[in-house]
Structure formats: structure tokens, C-alpha cells
C-alpha positions as a LaTeX table, in Angstrom:
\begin{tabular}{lrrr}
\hline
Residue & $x$ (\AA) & $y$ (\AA) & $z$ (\AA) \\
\hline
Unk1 & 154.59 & 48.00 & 108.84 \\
Unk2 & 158.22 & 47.36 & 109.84 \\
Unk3 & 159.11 & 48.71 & 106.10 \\
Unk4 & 157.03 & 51.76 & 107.02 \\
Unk5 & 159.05 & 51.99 & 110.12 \\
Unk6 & 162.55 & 52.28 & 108.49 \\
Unk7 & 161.40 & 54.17 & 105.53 \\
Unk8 & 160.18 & 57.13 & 108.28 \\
Unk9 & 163.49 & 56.53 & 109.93 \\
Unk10 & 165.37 & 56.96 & 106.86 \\
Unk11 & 163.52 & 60.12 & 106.36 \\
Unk12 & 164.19 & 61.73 & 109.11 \\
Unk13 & 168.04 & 60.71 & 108.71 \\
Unk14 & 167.75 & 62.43 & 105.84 \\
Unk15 & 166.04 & 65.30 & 106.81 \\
Unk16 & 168.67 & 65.82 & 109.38 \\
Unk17 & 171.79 & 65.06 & 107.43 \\
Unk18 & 170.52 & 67.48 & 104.27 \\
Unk19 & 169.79 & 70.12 & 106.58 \\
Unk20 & 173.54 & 70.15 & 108.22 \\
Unk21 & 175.19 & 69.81 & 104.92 \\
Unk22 & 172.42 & 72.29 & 103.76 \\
Unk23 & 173.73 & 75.24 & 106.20 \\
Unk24 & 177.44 & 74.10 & 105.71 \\
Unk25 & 177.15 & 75.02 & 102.08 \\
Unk26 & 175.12 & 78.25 & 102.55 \\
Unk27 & 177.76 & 79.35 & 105.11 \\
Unk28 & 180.65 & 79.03 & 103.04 \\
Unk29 & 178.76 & 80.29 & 99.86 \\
Unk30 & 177.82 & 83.53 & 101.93 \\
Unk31 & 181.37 & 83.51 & 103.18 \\
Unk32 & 182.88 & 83.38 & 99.87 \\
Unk33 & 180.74 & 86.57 & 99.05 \\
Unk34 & 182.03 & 89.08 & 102.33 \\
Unk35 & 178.83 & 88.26 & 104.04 \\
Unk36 & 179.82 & 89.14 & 107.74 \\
Unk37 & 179.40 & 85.64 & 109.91 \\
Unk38 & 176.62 & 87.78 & 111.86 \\
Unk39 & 174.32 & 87.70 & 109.14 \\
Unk40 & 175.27 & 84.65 & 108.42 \\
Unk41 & 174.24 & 83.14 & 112.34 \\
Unk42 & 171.29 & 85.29 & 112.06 \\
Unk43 & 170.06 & 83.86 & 108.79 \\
Unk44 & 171.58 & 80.38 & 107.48 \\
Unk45 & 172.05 & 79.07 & 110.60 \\
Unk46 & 169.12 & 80.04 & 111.98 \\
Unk47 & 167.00 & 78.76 & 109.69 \\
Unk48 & 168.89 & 75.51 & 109.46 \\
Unk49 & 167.82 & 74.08 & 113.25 \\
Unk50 & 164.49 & 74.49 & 111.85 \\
Unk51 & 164.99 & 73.12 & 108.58 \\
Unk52 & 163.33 & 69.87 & 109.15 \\
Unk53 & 159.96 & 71.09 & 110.37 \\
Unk54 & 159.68 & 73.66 & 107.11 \\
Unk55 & 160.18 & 71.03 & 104.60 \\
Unk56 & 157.81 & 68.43 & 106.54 \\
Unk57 & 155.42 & 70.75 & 107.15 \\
Unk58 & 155.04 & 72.12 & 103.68 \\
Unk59 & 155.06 & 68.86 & 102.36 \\
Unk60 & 152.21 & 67.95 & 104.13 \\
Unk61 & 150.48 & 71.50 & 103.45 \\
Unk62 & 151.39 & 70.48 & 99.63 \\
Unk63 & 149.92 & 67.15 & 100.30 \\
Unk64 & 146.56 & 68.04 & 101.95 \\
Unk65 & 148.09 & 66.34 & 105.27 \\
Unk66 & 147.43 & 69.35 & 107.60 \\
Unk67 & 147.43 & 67.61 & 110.54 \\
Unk68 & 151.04 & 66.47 & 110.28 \\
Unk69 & 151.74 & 70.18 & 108.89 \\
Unk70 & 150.47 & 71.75 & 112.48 \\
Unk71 & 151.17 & 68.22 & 114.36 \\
Unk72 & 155.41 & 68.57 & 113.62 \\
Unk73 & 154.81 & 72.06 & 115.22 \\
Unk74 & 153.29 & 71.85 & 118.25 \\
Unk75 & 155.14 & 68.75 & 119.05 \\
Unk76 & 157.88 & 70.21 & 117.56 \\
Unk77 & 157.37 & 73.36 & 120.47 \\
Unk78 & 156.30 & 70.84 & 123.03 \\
Unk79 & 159.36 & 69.23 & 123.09 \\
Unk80 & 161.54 & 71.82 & 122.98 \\
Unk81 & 160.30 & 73.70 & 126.00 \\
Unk82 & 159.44 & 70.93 & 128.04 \\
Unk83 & 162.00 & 68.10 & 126.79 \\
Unk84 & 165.15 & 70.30 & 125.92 \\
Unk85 & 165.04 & 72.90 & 128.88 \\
Unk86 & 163.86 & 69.68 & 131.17 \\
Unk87 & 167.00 & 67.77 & 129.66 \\
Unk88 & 169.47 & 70.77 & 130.22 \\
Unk89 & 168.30 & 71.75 & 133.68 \\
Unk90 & 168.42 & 68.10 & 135.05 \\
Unk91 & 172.71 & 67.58 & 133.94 \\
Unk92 & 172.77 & 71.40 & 135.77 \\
Unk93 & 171.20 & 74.24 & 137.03 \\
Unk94 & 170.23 & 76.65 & 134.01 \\
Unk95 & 170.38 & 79.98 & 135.23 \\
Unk96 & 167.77 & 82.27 & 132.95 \\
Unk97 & 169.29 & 85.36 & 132.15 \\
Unk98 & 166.82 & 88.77 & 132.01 \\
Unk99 & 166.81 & 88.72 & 127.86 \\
Unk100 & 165.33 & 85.07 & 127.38 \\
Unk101 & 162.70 & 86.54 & 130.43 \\
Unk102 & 161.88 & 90.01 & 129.54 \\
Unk103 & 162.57 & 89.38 & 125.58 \\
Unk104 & 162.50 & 86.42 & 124.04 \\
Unk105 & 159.92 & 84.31 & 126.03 \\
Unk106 & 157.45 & 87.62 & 125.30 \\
Unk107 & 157.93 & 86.81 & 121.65 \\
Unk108 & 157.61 & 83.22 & 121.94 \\
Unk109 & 154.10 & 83.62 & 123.77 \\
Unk110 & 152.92 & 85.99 & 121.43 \\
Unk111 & 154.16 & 83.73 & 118.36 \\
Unk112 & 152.17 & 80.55 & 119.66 \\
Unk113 & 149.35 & 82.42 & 121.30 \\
Unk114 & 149.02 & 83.84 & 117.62 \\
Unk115 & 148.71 & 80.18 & 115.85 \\
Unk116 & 145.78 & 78.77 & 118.76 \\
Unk117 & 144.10 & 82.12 & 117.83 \\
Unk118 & 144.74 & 82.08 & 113.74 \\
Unk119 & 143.31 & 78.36 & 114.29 \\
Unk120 & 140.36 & 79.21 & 116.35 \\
Unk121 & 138.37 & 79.62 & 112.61 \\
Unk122 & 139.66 & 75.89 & 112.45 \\
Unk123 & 141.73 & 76.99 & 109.17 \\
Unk124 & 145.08 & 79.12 & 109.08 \\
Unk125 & 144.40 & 81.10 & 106.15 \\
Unk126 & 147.10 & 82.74 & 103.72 \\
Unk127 & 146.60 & 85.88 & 104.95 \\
Unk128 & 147.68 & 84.74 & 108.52 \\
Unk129 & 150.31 & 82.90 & 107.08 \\
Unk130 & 151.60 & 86.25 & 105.72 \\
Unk131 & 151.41 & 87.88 & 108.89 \\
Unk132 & 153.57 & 84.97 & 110.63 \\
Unk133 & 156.00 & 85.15 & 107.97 \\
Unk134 & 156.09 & 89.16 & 108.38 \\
Unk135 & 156.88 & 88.46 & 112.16 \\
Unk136 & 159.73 & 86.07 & 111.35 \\
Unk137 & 161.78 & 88.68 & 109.29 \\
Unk138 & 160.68 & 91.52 & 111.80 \\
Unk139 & 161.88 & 89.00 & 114.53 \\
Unk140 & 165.42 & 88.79 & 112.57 \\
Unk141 & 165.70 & 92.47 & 111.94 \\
Unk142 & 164.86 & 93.40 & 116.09 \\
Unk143 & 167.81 & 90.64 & 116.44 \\
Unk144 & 170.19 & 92.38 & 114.17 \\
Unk145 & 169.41 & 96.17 & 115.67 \\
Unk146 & 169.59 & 94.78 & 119.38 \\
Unk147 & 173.44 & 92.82 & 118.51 \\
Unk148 & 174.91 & 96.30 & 116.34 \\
Unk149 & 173.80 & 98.51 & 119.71 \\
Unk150 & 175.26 & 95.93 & 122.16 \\
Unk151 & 172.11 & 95.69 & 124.05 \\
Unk152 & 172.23 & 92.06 & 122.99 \\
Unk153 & 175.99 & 89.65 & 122.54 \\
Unk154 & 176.07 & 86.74 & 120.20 \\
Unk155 & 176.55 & 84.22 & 122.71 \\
Unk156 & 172.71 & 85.00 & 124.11 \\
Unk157 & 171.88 & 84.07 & 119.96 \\
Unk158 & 173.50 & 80.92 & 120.37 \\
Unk159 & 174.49 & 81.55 & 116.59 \\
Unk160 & 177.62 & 80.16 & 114.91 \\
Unk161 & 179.75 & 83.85 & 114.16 \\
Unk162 & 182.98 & 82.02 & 113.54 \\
Unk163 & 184.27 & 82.91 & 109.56 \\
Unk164 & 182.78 & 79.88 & 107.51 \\
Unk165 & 185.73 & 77.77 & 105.27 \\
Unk166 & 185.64 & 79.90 & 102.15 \\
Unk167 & 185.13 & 76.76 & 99.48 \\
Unk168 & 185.14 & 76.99 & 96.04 \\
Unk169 & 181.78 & 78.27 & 94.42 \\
Unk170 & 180.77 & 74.90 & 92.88 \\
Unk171 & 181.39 & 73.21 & 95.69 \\
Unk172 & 179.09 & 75.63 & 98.27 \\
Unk173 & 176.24 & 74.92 & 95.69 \\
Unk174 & 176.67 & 70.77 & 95.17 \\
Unk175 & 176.32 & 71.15 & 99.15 \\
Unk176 & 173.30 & 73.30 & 98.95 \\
Unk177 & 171.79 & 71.25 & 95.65 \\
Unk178 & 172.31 & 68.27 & 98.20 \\
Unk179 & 170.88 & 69.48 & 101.11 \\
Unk180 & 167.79 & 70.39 & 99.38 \\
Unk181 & 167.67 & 66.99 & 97.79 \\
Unk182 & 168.21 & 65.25 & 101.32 \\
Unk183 & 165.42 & 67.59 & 102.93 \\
Unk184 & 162.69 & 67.29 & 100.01 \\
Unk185 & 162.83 & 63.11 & 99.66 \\
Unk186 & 163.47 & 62.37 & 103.53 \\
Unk187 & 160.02 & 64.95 & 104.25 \\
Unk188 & 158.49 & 63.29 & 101.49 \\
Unk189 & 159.13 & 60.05 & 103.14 \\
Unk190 & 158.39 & 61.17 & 106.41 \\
Unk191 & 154.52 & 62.52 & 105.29 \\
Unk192 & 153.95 & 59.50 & 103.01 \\
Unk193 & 155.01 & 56.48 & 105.60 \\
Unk194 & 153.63 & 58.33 & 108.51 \\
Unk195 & 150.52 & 58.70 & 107.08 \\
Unk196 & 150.45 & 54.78 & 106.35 \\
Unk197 & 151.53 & 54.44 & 109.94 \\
Unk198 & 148.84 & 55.90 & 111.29 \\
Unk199 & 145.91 & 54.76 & 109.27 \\
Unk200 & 147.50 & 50.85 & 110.35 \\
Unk201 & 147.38 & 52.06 & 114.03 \\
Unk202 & 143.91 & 53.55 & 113.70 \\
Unk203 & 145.01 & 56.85 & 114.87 \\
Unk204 & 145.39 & 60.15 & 113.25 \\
Unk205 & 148.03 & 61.54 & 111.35 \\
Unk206 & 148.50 & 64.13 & 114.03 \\
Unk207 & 149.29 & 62.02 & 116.75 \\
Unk208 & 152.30 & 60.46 & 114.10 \\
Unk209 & 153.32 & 64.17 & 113.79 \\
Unk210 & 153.26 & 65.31 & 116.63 \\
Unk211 & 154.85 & 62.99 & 118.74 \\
Unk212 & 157.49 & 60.56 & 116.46 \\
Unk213 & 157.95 & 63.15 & 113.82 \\
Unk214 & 158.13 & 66.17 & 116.02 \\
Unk215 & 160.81 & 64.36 & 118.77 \\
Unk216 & 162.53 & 63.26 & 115.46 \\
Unk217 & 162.77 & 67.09 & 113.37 \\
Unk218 & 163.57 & 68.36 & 117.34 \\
Unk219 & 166.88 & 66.45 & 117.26 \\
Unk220 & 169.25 & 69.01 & 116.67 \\
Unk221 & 167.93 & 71.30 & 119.53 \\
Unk222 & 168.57 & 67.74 & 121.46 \\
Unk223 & 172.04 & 67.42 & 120.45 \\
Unk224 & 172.86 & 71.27 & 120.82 \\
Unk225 & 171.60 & 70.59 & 124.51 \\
Unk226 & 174.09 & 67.84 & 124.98 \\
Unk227 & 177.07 & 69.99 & 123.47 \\
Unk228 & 175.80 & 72.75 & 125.86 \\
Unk229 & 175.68 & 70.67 & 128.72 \\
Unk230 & 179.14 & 69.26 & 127.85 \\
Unk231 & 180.89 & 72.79 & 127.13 \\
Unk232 & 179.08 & 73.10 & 131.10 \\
Unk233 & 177.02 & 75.97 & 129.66 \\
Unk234 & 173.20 & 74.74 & 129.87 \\
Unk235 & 171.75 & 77.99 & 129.62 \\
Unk236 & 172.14 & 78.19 & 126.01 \\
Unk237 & 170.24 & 75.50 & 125.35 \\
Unk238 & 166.65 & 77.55 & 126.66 \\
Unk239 & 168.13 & 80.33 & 124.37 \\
Unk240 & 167.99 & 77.99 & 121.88 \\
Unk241 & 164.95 & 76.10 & 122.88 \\
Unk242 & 162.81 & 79.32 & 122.78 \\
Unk243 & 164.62 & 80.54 & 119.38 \\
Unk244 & 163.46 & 77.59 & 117.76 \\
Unk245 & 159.81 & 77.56 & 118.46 \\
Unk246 & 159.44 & 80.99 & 117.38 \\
Unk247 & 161.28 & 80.05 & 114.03 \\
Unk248 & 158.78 & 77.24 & 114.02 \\
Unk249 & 155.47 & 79.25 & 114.35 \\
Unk250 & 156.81 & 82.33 & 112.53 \\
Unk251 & 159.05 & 80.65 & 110.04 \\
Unk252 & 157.53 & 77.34 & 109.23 \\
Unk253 & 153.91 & 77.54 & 109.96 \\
Unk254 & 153.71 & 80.91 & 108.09 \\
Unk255 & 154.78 & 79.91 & 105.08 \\
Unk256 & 153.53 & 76.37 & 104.77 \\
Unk257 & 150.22 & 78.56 & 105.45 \\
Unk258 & 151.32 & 80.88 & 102.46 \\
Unk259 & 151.73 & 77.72 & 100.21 \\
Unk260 & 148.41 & 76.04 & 101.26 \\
Unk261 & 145.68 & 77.07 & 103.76 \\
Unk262 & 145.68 & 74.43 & 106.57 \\
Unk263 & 142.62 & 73.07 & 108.43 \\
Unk264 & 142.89 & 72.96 & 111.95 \\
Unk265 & 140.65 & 69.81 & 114.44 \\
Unk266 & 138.35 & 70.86 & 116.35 \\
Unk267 & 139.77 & 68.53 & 119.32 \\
Unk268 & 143.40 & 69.89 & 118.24 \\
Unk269 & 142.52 & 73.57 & 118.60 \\
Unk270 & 140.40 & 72.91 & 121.88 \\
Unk271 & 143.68 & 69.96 & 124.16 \\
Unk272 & 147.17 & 70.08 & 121.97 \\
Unk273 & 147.62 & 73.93 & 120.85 \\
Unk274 & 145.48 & 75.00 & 124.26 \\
Unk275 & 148.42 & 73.02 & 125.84 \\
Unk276 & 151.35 & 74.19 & 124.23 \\
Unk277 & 150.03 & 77.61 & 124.97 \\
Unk278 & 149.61 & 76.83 & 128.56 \\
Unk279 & 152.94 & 75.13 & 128.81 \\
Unk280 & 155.12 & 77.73 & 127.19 \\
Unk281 & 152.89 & 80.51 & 129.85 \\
Unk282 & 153.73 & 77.94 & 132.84 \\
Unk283 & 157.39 & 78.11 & 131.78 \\
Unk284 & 157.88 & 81.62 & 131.69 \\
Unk285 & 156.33 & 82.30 & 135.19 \\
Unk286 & 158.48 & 79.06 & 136.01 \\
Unk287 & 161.51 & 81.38 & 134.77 \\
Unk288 & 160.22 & 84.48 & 136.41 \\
Unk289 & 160.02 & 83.22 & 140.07 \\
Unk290 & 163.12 & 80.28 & 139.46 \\
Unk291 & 165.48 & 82.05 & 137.98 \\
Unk292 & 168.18 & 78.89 & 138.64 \\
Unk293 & 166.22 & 76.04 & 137.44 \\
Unk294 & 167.72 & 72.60 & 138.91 \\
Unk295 & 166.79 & 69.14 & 138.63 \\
Unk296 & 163.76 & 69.27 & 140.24 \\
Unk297 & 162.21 & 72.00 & 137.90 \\
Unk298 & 163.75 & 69.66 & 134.89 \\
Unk299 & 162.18 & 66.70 & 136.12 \\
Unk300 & 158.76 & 68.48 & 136.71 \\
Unk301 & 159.00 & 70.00 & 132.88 \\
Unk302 & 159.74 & 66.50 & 131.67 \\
Unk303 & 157.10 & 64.22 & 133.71 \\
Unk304 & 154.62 & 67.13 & 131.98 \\
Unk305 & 156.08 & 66.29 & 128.81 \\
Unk306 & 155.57 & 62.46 & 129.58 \\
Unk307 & 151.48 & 62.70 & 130.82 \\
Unk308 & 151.02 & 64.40 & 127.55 \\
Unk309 & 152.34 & 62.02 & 125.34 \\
Unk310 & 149.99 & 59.83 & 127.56 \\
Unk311 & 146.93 & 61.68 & 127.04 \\
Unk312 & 147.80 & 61.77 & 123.68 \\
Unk313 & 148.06 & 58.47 & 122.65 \\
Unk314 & 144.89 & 57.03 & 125.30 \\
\hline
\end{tabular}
């Protein structure tokens, strides 16, 4: 068990480690090309915070481990709009600016509102999958047209639009070639030893998923909090907080649903995604009516955070 332990740890070291090195090769590469560093934040890095939950979660699709494919996602979400904004809004006040109101929390509820509906046939068919994946790229595109008319800066992306090191071209693609490496064995790792894990506790594999492998995959929207909070600009970590759960309905559950159909629990569909739903709605009117969330808002967002886990695990 102990073994288990450290091998899942190691795999999500990995996980993380191949998807920084990942993006720092795809940056550069693009660089090297004339690929503006817009595209570039809109895109590579992007896609690299949510890295980790594509290559777990289609692992597990690949596997036939759907519960840890939809388990890294909700928990993935949970944390990230409970935990992170809770987190930021507790070291200071987060003031919610109208874009992540009017804009981006829209999207968000739409995005996971569409999964607990696409699940409500208990199986996420390929077809859905194709529409999620559909809504990712239109989700980019709306993101690119909003930034060229000024209606939206780059600092409300919370994108990376610095010029990327221009390194050589074999260099850009040993990074990428290792990246992918890192991210395919540390989510292989990650499905296979949590899966042991839970059959030893007696529990499911979604409860591994979506509670030590979701908090684990959510790490770099943990550590962009901190560097927020340090830089003494805690706002962008709910931009970046909502950003990443609708890259993680849109862009990882659609096309780990493209890759294989995933069956959905009963008892999932009916308490988790019913309460991720609920939670992200509860936030937003949170947002609406406190539009300078302090401590005790954080600390509220986290104790929810906290009798979930509970409920979860009793």
C-alpha cells in the first residue's frame, strides 16, 4: 500500500513536471516559427494548466476507468472554485471585475451544467464529446476576437504574452518529446495505483479521483494563486480558476469522451456533478452581490469545500 502511495505520488510529479517542460518547449517551438506570444497564451499555455487532467482522464477513458476519467474533473472544478478562489480571497480581498461576472462565469455554468446534463443518460457519448470539444475551440476563438477589439486585455487572460526564448529546433522538440513522455507514464501511474488504492480501501475509484488525484492535477492553479497573491494581485487567480474548469469540461472531458464513451454512476450524476453545478451557481451569485470577496467569503467557500470531502468519504 505504501508502494502504491509513492508510485501515485511519483505520478503526479510527473504529470506536473512533463506538463511545464511540455509548454516550455511548445512556446519556444511556436516562437521560433513568428507565432505572435498571443496565440501562443491563448493556446500552449492554456492548454498546459490543464494538461494533467487530459492525460489522466484519457487514460482512464482508454482504460475503462471512467470514474477516475469524470472523478479528476469534477474534483478537479471543485477545487478550483471553492479551494483556489477560497485560498486567494482569504491572503486578500479579490475584487471580481464585470468580465469574469457577465462573461466568463456564464460560460463556465453553461460548460458544467452541459456535462450533469450529457451524463443524465448515465453515459457521455462521442457525439457529446464532440460538441464539448466544438465549445473549447469556439471558447478560444470568442477569446481571440474579444483581445484584437480591446473589449478584453491580456492581463484579464492571465496568459503568459511575453516573447518565448527562441531555442534551437531540436531542442523545442526533446522538450516536447519529454513532456509527453512525463505526462503519459506519470497518468499511467496515477490510473493504475489509484485504482489499487481504492479497491484496498474498499471505496471507489471515483472517490481516489476525485479528491487525491483531482487536488493533485489542480496544483498549478494552486501555485499560480500563491504567485498571484504574492505579486498582491489575487484577482487573477478567479480568472484563472474559472478558465481552467471550462478547459476541463470543454477541453478534457470532450475529448477523453471522443476517445472512449464514459459511463456515468447513478449516485455520481444524482450528489458530486449536482454539487459542482450548485457550487459554481452559488459562486457566481456570491460574485454578483460581493463584488470584494474577503476572508470571510474565502473561509465560507473553503469550509464548503471541506464538508464535501466529508460527505464524500462517510
Amino acid at each position: 500500500m505504501i508502494l502504491d502511495f509513492l508510485l501515485l505520488t511519483l505520478g503526479l510529479l510527473l504529470l506536473l513536471v512533463g506538463a511545464d517542460v511540455l509548454v516550455r518547449g511548445a512556446r519556444a517551438l511556436a516562437g521560433r516559427f513568428g507565432i505572435s506570444p498571443l496565440v501562443i497564451g491563448l493556446t500552449i499555455v492554456a492548454f498546459g494548466t490543464s494538461a494533467p487532467e487530459l492525460f489522466v482522464s484519457v487514460t482512464a477513458a482508454l482504460r475503462g476507468s471512467a470514474d477516475i476519467a469524470v472523478g479528476n474533473i469534477v474534483g478537479s472544478n471543485l477545487f478550483n472554485i471553492l479551494m483556489i478562489i477560497g485560498i486567494a480571497a482569504c491572503i486578500l480581498p479579490v475584487h471580481i471585475s464585470n468580465s469574469v461576472i457577465k462573461r466568463e462565469m456564464p460560460i463556465m455554468l453553461i460548460a458544467c451544467w452541459l456535462m450533469v446534463w450529457f451524463s443524465s443518460d448515465l453515459i457521455i457519448s462521442r457525439w457529446q464529446g464532440i460538441i464539448l470539444t466544438v465549445g473549447i475551440l469556439l471558447y478560444l476563438l470568442l477569446q481571440y476576437v474579444l483581445i484584437q477589439s480591446g473589449k478584453l486585455s491580456v492581463e484579464e487572460m492571465v496568459i503568459e504574452v511575453e516573447q518565448p526564448k527562441v531555442d534551437s529546433v531540436w531542442k523545442c522538440t526533446l522538450f516536447i518529446l519529454i513532456g509527453i513522455v512525463g505526462l503519459s507514464f506519470g497518468s499511467d501511474l496515477i490510473v493504475e495505483h489509484g485504482s489499487i488504492i481504492a479497491r484496498a480501501w474498499g471505496i471507489s475509484e471515483f472517490v481516489i479521483a476525485v479528491s487525491l488525484v483531482a487536488v493533485g492535477t489542480s496544483l498549478p492553479e494552486l501555485a499560480t494563486t500563491a504567485v498571484a497573491a504574492v505579486k498582491g494581485e489575487p484577482d487573477l487567480a478567479v480568472g484563472n480558476a474559472v478558465g481552467s474548469n471550462i478547459f476541463n469540461v470543454l477541453g478534457v472531458l470532450g475529448p477523453a469522451a471522443i476517445i472512449q464513451p464514459l459511463r456515468v454512476d447513478l449516485a455520481v450524476l444524482h450528489f458530486d456533478m449536482l454539487f459542482m453545478g450548485l457550487a459554481c451557481l452559488a459562486v457566481w451569485f456570491l460574485m454578483i452581490f460581493h463584488r470584494n470577496m474577503g476572508r470571510f467569503a474565502g473561509l465560507a467557500l473553503i469550509a464548503t469545500y471541506g464538508v464535501y470531502m466529508w460527505q464524500t468519504f462517510s
